[in-house]
C-alpha positions in Angstrom: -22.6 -38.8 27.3 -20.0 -41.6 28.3 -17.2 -39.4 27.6 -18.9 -36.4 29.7 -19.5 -38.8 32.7 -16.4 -39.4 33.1 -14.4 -36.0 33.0 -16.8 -35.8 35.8 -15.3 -38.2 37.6 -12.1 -37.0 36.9 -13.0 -33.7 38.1 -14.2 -35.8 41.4 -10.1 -36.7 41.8 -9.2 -33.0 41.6 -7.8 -30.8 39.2 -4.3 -29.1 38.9 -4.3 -26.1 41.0 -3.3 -23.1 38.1 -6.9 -24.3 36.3 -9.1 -21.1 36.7 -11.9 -23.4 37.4 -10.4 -25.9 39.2 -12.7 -25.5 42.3 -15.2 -27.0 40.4 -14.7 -30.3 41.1 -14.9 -29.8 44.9 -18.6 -30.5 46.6 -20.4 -27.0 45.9 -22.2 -26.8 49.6 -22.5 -23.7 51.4 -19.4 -22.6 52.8 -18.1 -22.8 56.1 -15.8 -20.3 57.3 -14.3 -19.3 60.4 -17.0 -19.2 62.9 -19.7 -18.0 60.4 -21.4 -19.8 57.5 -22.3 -18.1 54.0 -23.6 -19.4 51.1 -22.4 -18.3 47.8 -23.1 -14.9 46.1 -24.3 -13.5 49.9 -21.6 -11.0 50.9 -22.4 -8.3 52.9 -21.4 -4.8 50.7 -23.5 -2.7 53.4 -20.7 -0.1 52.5 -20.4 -0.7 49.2 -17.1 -1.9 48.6 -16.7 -5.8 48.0 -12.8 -6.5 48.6 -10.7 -4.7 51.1 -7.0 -5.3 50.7 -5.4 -3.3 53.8 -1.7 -2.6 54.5 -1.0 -6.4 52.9 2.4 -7.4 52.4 4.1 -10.5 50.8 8.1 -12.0 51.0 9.8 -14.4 49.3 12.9 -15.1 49.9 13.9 -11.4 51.2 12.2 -10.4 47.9 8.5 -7.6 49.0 6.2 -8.6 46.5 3.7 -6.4 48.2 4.3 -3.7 50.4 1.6 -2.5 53.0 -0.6 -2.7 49.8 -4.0 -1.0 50.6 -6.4 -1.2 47.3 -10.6 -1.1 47.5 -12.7 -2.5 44.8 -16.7 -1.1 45.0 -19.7 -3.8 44.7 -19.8 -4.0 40.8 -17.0 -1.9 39.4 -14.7 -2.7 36.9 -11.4 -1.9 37.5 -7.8 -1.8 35.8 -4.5 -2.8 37.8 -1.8 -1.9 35.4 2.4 -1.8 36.5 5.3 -3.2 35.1 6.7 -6.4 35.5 7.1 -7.9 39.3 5.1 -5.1 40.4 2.8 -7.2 42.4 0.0 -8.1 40.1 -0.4 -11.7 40.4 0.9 -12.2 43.9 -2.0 -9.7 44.6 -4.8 -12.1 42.9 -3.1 -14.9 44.8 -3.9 -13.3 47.7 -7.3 -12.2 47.4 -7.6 -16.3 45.8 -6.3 -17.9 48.9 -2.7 -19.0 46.9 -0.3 -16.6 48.7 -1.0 -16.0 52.3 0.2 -12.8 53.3 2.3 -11.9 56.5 1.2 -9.0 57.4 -2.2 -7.1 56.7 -6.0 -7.6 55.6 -7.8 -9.4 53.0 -11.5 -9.0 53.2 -14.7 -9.9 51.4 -17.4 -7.8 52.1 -17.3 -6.6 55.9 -17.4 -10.3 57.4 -15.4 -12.7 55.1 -11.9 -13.3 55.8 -9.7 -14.4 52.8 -6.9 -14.7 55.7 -8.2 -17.8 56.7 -9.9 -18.9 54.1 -9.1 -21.9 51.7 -8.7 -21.5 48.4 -12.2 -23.9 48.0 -14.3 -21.8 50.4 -12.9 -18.4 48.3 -14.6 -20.1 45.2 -17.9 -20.9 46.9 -18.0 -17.3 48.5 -18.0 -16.0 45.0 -14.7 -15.2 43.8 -13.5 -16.4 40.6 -10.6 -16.1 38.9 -9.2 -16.2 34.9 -5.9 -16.7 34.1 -4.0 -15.7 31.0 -3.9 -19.3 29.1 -7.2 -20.6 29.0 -7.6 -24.1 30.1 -10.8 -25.9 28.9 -11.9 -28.8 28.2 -10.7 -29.7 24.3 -12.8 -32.6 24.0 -15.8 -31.1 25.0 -18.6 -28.7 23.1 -18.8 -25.0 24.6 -21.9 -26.6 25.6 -20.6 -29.3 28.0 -17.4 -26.9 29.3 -20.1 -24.9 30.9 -22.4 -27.9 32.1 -18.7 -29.0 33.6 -18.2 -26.0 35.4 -21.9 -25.6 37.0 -22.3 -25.0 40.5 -23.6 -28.7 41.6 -23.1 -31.1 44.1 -20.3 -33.3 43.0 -20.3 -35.9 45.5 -20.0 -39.5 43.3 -23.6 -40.7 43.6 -25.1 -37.0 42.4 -22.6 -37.2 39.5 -23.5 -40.2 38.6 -27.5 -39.2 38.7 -26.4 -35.4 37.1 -29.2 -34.6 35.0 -29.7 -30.8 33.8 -32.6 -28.8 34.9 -34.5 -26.6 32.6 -33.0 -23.9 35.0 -29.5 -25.1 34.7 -30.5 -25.7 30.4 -31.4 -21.9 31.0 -28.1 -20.4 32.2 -26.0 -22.3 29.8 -27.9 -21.2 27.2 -28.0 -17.5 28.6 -24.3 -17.8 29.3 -23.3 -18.5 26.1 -25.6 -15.5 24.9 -23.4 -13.6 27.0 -20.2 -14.5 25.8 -21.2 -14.5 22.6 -20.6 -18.4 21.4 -24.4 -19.2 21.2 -23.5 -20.4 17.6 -20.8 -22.7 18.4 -22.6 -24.4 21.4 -22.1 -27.6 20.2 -18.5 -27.2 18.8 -15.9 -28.7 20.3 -13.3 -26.5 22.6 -10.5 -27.3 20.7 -11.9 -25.8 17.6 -12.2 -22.8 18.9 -10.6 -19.4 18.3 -8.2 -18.4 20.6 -10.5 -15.4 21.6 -13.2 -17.8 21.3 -11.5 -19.7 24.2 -11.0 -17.3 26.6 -14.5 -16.1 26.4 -15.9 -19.5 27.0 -13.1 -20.1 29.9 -14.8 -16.5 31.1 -18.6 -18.4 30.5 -17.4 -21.0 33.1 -16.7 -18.3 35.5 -20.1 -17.0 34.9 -22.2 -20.3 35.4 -20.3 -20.5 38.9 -22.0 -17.2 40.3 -19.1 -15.4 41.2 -19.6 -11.7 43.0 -15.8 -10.7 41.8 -14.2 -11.5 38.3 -10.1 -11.6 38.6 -9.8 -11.5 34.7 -5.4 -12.1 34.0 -4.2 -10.7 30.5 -7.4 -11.6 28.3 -6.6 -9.8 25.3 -3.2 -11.4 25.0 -3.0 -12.6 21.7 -6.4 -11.9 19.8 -7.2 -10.6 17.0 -8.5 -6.8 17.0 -11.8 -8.0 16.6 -11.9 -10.4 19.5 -10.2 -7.3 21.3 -13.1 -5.0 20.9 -15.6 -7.8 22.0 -13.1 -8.5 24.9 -13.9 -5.2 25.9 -17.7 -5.1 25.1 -18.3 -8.2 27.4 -16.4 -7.2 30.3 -17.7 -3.6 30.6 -21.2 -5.2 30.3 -20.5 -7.9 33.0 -19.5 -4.9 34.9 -22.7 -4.0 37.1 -23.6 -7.5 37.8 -20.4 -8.4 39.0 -17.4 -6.6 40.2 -14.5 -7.0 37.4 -10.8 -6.6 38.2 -8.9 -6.4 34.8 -4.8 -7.0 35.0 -3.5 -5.8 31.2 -0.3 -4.3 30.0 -2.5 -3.4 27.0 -3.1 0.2 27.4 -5.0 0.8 24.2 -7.1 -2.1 25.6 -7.0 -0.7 28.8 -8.4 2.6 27.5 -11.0 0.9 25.8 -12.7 -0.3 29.4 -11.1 2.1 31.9 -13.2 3.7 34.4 -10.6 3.7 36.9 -7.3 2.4 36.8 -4.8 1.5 39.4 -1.2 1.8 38.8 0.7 -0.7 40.8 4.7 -0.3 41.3 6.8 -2.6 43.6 4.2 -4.2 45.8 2.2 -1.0 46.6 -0.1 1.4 44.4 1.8 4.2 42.8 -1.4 5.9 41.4 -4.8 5.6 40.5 -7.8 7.5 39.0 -9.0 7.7 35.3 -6.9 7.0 32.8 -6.0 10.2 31.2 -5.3 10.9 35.3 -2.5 8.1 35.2 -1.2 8.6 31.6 -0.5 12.2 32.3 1.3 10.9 36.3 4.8 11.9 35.6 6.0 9.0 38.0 3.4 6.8 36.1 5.1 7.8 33.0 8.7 7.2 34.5 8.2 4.1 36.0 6.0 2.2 33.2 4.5 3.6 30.4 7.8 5.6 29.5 8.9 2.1 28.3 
């Protein structure tokens, strides 16, 4: 319990900023926004579409990373963004993430939230998480206490100090690592893990957060077959609940959870539909999967 306390206090002094969950150790009150308040989770997808990215485009240093990209994401879809290297990927999740602030074009969450002028904090609290390829946990810690790290809480001093679980919160760790499938290794510590096993607990600290939109970064990169194939069964059944955007160069993988894929190619979308739609694109083809 010592040893716990005090990676809480460590979190209190901040974290480094590539950690997926590394706005956990900022005080989880509602968020404040631009002349609007909203607390986490409540988004308004009247529409139906959670994230707008319109006409965005990113330099740097004379170098378009994205170029008048336009790309929609619908209230609990999974999606694939696919594309070769320096096609835009990442600098697109840094965007919708509050990293990378684009100079020109439109970032929104729901109808009212603008990731524009948002900080990377008050993109967290909205509900957008984000999972990138190396999996940082905690090592020292069980898959137990990685996901009682990464609650939504107050972390002001004195409540970490007082932090006691509620059957509620006792609940949702317990369902969360039902849902990622490490139920049996709850009290084992991270750094025993599998590799696999790793990434889908760094995906359980995601989940205990809340977040309306998953950014999920290379997952499959280097597992097993078997740890593929329950990859895929947890993010197509996250899918629904949340709204899942997948970045893989994996196409067998890819196939696997594909319900629509987006084909990304210096800075701006060079296809998208189903798969067989994008493996059969003759530029598709040229540009990437020819390799």
């Amino acid at each position: 319990m010592n040893n716990l306390r005090q990676t809480w206090q460590q979190l209190q002094q901040g974290m480094r900023r590539d950690r997926v969950f590394d706005f956990i150790a900022e005080n989880r009150m509602p968020f404040r926004g631009q002349g609007h308040m909203a607390l986490p989770g409540v988004v308004d997808v009247s529409h139906g579409t959670l994230l707008y990215l319109e006409n965005v485009s990113v330099s740097f240093d004379g170098f378009r990373a994205l170029n008048n990209l336009t790309l929609y994401i619908d209230d609990g879809e999974l999606r694939c963004i696919i594309g070769p290297n320096g096609a835009g990927k990442t600098t697109m999740m840094d965007v919708i993430t509050g990293k990378t602030r684009p100079d020109s074009g439109n970032a929104f969450f729901g109808q009212t939230l603008d990731l524009t002028r948002m900080s990377e904090t008050d993109i967290a609290n909205a509900g957008i998480g984000r999972k990138f390829q190396k999996p940082t946990v905690f090592p020292r810690h069980s898959a137990f206490e990685n996901l009682e790290l990464a609650l939504q809480a107050d972390r002001r001093p004195w409540h970490t100090m007082r932090h006691r679980l509620t059957p509620t919160q006792q609940l949702q760790i317990e369902e969360t690592l039902h849902t990622i499938g490490l139920l049996a290794e709850r009290d084992r510590p991270a750094a025993l893990l599998s590799h696999g096993q790793k990434q889908w607990l760094e995906i359980g600290m995601l989940l205990v957060q809340n977040p309306r939109l998953l950014l999920v970064d290379e997952p499959v990169a280097g597992m097993t077959h078997q740890e593929m194939e329950q990859t895929a069964q947890l993010l197509t059944h996250l899918a629904g609940r949340h709204s899942v955007v997948v970045v893989e160069h994996d196409m067998d993988f890819v196939r696997s959870i594909a319900r629509r894929v987006t084909v990304l190619h210096e800075g701006s979308v060079l296809a998208e539909g189903t798969m067989d739609e994008v493996q059969n694109n003759p530029r598709v083809v040229e540009v990437y999967l020819g390799e």
